[in-house]
C-alpha positions as CSV (number, residue, x, y, z in Angstrom):
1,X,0.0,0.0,0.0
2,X,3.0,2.3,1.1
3,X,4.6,1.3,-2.1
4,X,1.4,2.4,-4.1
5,X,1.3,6.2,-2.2
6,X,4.9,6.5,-3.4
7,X,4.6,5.1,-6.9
8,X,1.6,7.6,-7.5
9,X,3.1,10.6,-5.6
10,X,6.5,10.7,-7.3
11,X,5.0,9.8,-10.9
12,X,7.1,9.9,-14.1
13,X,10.7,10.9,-11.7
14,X,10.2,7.1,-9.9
15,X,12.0,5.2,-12.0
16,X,14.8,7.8,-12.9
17,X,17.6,6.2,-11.4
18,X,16.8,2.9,-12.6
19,X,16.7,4.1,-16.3
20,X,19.7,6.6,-15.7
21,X,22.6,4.6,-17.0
22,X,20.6,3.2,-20.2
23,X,19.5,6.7,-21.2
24,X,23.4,7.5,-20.9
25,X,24.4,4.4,-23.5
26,X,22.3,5.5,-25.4
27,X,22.7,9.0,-25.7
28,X,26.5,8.0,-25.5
29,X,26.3,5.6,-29.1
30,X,24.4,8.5,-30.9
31,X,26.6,10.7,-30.1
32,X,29.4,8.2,-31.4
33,X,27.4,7.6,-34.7
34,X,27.1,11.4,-35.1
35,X,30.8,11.6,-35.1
36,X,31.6,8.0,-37.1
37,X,29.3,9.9,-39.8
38,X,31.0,13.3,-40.1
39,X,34.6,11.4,-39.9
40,X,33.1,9.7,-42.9
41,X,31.7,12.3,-44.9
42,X,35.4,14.3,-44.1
43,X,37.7,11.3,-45.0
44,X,35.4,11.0,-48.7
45,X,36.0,15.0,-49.4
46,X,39.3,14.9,-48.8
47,X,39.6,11.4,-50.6
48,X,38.2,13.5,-53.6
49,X,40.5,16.2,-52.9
50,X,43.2,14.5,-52.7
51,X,42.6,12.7,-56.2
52,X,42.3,16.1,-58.3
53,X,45.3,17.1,-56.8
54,X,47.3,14.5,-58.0
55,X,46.1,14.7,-61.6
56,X,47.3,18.2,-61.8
57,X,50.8,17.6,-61.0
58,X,53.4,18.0,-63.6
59,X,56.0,16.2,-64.1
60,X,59.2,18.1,-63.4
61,X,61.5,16.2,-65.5
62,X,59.6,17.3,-68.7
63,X,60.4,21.0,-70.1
64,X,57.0,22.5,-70.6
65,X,56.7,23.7,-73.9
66,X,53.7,25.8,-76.0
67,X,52.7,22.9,-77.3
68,X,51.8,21.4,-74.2
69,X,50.3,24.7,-72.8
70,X,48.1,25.4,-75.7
71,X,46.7,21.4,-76.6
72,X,43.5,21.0,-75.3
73,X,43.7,17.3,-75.6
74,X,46.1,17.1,-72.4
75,X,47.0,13.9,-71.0
């Protein structure tokens, strides 16, 4: 009967220790996903980045000549 009283006077804040630590895992894996994502989504930018880049290096024991500048079928 006691148990009842208390279980109707406290309401919704009864059980707040009990579900403290699950609500903690919980918040703590979505806030691990959040950052696996963005690490993701960083890493593939700068995986694209990283490819242009390497596409526009010359070589530098080639002499760059008009020819090369001015054909716009450039390898």
């Amino acid at each position: 009967m006691i148990y009842t009283y208390l279980k109707e006077f406290m309401g919704i804040h009864y059980d707040y220790k009990s579900t403290k630590s699950a609500k903690l895992m919980e918040k703590q894996a979505k806030r691990e996903k959040k950052l696996a994502e963005k690490k993701a989504k960083r890493l593939a930018k700068e995986g694209s980045n990283k490819d242009d880049n390497k596409e526009k290096v010359l070589d530098a024991s080639k002499p760059i000549t008009l020819d090369f500048l001015t054909n716009p079928n450039k390898e």
